[in-house]
C-alpha positions in Angstrom: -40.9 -92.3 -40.7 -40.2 -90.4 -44.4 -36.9 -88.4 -45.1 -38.8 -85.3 -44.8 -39.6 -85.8 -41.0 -35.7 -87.1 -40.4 -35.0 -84.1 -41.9 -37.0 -81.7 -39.5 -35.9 -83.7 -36.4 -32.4 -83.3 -37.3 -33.0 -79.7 -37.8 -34.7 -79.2 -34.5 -31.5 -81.3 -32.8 -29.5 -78.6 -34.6 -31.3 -75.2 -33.3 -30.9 -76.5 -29.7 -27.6 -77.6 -29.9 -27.3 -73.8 -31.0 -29.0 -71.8 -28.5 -27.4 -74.1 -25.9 -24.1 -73.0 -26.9 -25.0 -69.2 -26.9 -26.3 -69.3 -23.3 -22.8 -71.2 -22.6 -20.9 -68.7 -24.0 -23.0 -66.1 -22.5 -22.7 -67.6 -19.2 -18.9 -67.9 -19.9 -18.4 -64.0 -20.1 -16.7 -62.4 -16.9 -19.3 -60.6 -14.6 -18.4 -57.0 -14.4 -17.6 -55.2 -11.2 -20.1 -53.3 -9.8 -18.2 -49.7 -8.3 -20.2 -47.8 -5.9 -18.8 -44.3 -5.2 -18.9 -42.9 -2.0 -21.3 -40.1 -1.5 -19.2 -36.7 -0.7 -20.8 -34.8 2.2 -22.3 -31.4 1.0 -19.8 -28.4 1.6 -21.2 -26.2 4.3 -19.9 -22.7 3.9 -20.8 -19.8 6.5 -19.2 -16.8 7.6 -16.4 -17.3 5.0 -15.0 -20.7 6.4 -15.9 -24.4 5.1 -17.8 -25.5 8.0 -17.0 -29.5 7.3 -13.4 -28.3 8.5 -14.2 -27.5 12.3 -16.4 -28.6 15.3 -19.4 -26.4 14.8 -20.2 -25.2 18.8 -23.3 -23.1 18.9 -24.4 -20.9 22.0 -25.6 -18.3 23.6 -23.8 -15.9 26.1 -25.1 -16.9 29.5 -25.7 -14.3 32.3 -22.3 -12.4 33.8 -20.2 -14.7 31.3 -17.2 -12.6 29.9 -15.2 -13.4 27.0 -12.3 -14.6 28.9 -14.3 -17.6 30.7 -15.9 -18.5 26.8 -12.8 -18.9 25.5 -11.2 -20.8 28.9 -13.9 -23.2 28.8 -12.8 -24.2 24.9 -9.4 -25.0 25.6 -8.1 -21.1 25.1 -5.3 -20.4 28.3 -5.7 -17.1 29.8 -2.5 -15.6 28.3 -3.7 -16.3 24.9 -6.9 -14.5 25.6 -5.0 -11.3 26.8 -2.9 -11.3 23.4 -6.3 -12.1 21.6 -7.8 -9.1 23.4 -5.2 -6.4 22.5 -4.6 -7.1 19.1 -8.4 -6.7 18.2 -9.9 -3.8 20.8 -9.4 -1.1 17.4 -12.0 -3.3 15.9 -13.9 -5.7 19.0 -14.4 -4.4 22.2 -15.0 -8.2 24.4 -16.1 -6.3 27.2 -19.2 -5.4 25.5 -20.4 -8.6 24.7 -23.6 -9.2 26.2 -25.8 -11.8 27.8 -28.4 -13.6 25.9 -26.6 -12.9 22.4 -25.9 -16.2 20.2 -22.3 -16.9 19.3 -20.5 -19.5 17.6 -17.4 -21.9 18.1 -15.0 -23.0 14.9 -12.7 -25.6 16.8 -10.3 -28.0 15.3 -12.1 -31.2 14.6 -9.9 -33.4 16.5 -9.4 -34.5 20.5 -8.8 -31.4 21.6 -11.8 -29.9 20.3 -9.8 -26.2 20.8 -11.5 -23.3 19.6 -10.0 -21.0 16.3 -12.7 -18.9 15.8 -15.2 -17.2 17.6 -18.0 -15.3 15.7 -20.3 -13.0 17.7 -23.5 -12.8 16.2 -24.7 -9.2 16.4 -28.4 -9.7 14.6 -29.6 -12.4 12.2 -27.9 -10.4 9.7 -24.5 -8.8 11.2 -21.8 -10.3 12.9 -17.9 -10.2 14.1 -15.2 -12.5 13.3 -12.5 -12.9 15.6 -10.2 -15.4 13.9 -7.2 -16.9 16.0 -6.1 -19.6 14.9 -3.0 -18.3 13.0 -0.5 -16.5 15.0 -1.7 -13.2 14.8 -5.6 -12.6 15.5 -7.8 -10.9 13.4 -11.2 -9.3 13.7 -13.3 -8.2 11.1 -17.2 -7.8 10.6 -19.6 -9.2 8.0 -23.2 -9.5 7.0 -24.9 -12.5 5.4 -26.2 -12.2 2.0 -29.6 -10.7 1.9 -32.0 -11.8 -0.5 -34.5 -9.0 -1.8 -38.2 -10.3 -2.7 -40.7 -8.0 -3.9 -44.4 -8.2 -2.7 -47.2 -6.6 -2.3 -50.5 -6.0 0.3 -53.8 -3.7 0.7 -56.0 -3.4 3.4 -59.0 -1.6 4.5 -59.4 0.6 7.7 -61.7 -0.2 10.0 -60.2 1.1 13.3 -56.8 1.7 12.8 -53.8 1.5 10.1 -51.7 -0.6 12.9 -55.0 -3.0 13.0 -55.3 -3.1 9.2 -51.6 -3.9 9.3 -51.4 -6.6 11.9 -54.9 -8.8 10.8 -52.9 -9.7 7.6 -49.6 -10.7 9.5 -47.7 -7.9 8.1 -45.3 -5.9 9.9 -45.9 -2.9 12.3 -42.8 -1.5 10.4 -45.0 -1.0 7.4 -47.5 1.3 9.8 -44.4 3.5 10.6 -43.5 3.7 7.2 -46.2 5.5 6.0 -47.2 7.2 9.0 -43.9 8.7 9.6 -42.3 8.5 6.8 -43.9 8.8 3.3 -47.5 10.6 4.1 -46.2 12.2 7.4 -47.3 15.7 5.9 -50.2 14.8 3.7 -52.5 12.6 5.7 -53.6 12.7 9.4 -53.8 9.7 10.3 -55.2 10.2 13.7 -58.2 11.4 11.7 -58.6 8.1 9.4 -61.8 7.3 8.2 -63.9 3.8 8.2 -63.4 2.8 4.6 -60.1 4.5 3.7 -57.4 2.2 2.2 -53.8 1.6 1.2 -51.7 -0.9 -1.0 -48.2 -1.4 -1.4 -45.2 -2.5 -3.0 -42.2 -3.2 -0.7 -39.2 -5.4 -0.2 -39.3 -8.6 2.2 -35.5 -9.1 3.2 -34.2 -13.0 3.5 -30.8 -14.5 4.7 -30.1 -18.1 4.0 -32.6 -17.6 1.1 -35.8 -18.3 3.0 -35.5 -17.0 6.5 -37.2 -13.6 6.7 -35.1 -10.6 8.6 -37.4 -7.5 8.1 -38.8 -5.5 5.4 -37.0 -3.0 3.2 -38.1 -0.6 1.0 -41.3 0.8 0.2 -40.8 1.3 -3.3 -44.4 2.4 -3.8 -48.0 3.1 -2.2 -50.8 4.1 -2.7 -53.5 5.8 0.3 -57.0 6.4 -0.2 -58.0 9.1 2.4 -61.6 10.2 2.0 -62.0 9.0 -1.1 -59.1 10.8 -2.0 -56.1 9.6 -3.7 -52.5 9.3 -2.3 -49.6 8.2 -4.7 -46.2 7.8 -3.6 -43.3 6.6 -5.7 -39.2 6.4 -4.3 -37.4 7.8 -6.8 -33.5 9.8 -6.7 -34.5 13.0 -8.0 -30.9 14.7 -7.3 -27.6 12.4 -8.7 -25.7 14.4 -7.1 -27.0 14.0 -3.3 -28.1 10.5 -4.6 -30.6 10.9 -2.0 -34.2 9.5 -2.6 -37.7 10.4 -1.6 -41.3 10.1 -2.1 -42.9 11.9 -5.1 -47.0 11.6 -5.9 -47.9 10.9 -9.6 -47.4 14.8 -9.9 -44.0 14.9 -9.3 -44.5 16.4 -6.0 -42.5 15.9 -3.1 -44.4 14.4 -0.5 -41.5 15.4 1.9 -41.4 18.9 4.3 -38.5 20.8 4.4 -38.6 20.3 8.4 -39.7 17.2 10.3 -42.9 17.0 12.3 -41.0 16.6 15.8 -37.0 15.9 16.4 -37.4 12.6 17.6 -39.2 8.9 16.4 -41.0 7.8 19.4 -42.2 10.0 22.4 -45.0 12.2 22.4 -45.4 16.2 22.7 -45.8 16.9 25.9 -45.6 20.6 26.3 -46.8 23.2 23.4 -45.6 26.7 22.8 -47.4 28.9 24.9 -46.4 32.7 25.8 -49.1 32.8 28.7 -47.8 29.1 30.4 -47.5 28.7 34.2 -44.7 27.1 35.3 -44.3 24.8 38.2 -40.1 25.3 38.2 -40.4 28.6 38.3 -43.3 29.1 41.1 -46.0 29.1 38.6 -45.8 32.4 37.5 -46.9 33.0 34.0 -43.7 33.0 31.6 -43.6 32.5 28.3 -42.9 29.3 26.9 -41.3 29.4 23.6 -40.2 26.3 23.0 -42.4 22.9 22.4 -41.6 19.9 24.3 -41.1 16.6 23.7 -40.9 13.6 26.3 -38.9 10.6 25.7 -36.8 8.5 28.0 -33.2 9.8 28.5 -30.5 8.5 25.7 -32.9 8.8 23.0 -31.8 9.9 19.4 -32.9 13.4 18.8 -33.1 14.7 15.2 -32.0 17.6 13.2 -35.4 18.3 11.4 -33.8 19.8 8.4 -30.8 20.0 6.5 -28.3 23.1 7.7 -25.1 24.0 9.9 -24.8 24.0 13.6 -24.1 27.4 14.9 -24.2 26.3 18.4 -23.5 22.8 20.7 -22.5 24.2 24.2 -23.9 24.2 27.4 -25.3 27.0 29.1 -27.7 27.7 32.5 -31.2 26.7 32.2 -31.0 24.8 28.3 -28.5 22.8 29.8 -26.5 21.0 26.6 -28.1 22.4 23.5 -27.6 22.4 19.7 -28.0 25.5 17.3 -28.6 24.5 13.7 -28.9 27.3 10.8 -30.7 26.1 8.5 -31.2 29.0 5.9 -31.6 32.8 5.7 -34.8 32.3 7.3 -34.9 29.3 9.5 -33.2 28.2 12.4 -33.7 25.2 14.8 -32.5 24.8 18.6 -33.0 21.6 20.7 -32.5 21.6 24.7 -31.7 19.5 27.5 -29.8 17.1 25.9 -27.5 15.0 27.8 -25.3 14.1 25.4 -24.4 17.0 22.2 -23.1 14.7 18.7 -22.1 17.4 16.8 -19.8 20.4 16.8 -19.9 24.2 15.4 -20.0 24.0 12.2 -21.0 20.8 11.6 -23.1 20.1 8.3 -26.0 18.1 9.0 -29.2 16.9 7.4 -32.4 16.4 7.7 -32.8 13.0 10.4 -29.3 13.1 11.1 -28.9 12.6 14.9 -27.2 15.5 16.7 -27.4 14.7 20.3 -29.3 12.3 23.0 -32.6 13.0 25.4 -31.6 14.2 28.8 -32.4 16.2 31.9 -29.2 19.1 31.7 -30.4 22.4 33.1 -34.1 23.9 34.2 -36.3 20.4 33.6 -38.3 18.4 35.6 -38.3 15.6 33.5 -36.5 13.9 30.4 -37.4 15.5 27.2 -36.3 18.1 24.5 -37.2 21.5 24.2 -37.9 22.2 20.4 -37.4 25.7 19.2 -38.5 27.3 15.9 -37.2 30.9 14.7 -38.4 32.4 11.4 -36.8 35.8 10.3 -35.2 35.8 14.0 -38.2 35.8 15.8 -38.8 32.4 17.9 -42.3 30.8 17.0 -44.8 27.7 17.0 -43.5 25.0 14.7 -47.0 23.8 14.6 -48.7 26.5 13.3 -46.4 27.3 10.5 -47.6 26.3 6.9 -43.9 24.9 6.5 -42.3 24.6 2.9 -42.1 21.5 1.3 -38.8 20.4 0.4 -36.8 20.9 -2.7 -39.2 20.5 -5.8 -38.2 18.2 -8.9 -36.1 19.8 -11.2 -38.2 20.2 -14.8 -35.7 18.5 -16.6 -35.9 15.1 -14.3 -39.9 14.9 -14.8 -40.1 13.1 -17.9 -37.3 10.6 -16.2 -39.6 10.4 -13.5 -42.9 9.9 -15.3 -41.5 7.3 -17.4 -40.1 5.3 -14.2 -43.4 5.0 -12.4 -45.8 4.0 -15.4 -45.1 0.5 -15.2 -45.3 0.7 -11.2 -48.3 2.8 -11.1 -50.0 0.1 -13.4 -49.0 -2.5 -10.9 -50.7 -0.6 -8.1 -53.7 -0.2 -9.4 -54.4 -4.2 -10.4 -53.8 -5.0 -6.7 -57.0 -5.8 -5.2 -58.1 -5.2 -1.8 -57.3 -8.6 -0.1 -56.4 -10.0 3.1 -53.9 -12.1 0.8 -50.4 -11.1 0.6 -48.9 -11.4 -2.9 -45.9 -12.2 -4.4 -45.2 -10.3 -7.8 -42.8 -10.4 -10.4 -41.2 -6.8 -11.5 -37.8 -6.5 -13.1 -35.4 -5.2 -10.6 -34.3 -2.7 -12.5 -37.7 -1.0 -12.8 -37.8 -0.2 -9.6 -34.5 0.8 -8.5 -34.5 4.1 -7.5 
């Protein structure tokens, strides 16, 4: 063996005796403590209180169950109840609580399990807190945060605007929308054709972000009649009143000064007629100057236009009734009612409800008789060529015209689809 291979062993010897000491060392060094935090649970906040603080006791109010026996049966004594009772009845009345209505428990999260709060849930959106787990109990009412989503839909006729509606999912709310509502004096649509079409832009409502509680606005449309075109935009043309309505892409109001009929849902069930035979009165022929319309008793009847109540009494055969002046020229009366909602000289306007179906004097069944005057002579509503409603002021037009161009645009790109689409317009664009 030469001194050059001595050499090499040695240094080999050397490099181990190295790396064996590094791994030594290595292994030496103090192993460091592994911490592990503990995972919060997520804070739960609803109706204004941190949820993770209380039992959470959800139900629904059974059958003859009162407030007293809720309460009872979540460790609440009967005294308690009382003084819970008096100091809210301004702004809770318990004994109106009724059966098959959800409701929720807050109670301490302990043994005793006792309730603090009880929250009444009115809708998926409104509800009443009655809070008593301080001395004093409070009650107060609140609504959850709605989320807006713009969207928008199209659909053909085939039958019927409800059926065109429904076969996409959509709601029947859209239907009376712009039956009722928006083209309620420009299209008939019991007269629809095969063919004719809509589309729309509207609101879809959400609480808790993704649950869906109704539809909102229709901020615009757009109704093919005959091959005809309908626009309708929502826009405030007034500050002032800070009222909105419909205008086409002329600027017209779509809007009549009067409404069709003083109520939502009945039907007409009796026209004006001067030559009419009536049954109540031995069927002699006597004239019949009003125009009837049937609905079950307690429903909301309408003023059909803006004015001032020059009458709410009750009298012989119109029973309660309600006067309303509406200008130099018009005047409205509604009969029968069994409930009045407004006094003398009460401003009201147009949809504002001013008394309740009944049957109060001559009537052999629930309804209200609807009567017209013109220049003091009483006529048929449904054969007047009735004035539209306050026209745009020149000065708002170019306001106007400048707000729907971008929506308009958006109309017309929406294709005729069974598909229901989600679109993306700034907020501000369409606030009206």
């Amino acid at each position: 063996m030469n001194k050059y291979t001595n050499l090499k062993i040695l240094k080999n010897i050397i490099t181990l005796l190295i790396l064996a000491l590094l791994i030594s060392c290595k292994n030496d060094k103090p192993q460091a403590n592994l911490v592990t935090e503990a995972i919060k649970p997520a804070i739960i906040e609803e109706f204004g209180f941190k949820l993770n603080n209380y039992k959470v006791i959800n139900d629904t109010i059974k059958s003859g169950e009162n407030f007293s026996e809720i309460l009872d049966r979540h460790h609440i004594e009967y005294p308690k109840v009382l003084e819970i009772v008096n100091k809210i009845r301004d702004t809770f009345n318990v004994r109106r609580i009724k059966s098959g209505i959800p409701y929720t428990i807050l109670a301490k999260n302990d043994s005793t399990e006792q309730a603090q709060v009880f929250i009444y849930k009115h809708s998926r959106v409104r509800y009443t807190v009655i809070d008593f787990k301080d001395s004093i109990p409070t009650a107060y009412n609140g609504r959850k945060p709605i989320r807006t989503e713009l969207k928008t839909a199209s659909g053909m006729i085939k039958s019927s605007l409800s059926e065109a509606v429904e076969e996409q999912g959509l709601s029947s709310y859209l239907t009376f929308k712009m039956a009722d509502d928006i083209y309620a004096w420009t299209i008939d649509f019991s007269r629809l054709q095969k063919g004719d079409k809509f589309k729309l832009i509207y609101e879809q409502l959400y609480i808790n972000d993704t649950i869906p509680v109704g539809i909102g606005e229709i901020k615009a449309s757009y109704f093919e009649h005959g091959g005809r075109p309908f626009y309708a935009f929502k826009f405030i043309a007034d500050s002032t009143l800070n009222i909105s309505d419909y205008f086409d892409d002329k600027a017209t109001n779509l809007r009549r000064q009067f409404l069709k009929m003083p109520i939502k849902f009945g039907r007409l069930s009796s026209r004006y007629n001067l030559r009419r035979r009536i049954a109540l009165y031995g069927n002699k022929i006597r004239a019949h100057k009003g125009t009837d319309f049937a609905a079950s008793i307690g429903t909301e009847i309408m003023a059909t236009a803006n004015g001032t109540v020059s009458e709410s009494r009750r009298k012989g055969g119109n029973g309660n009734y309600v006067k309303i002046r509406h200008n130099s020229t018009y005047s409205t009366q509604y009969l029968h009612m069994s409930r009045r909602a407004v006094k003398v000289g009460d401003v009201v306007k147009q949809g504002d409800v001013i008394g309740y179906i009944g049957m109060t004097g001559n009537t052999s069944g629930p309804h209200v008789c609807y009567r017209f005057w013109k220049n003091g002579v009483q006529v048929d509503p449904l054969r007047q060529k009735l004035p539209a409603a306050e026209p745009m002021k020149e000065t708002v037009k170019p306001a106007y015209f400048n707000f729907i161009k971008s929506i308009k645009e958006q109309l017309d790109t929406i294709e005729y689809s069974t598909i229901i689409n989600e679109i993306s317009i700034p907020e501000e664009e369409l606030n009206s």
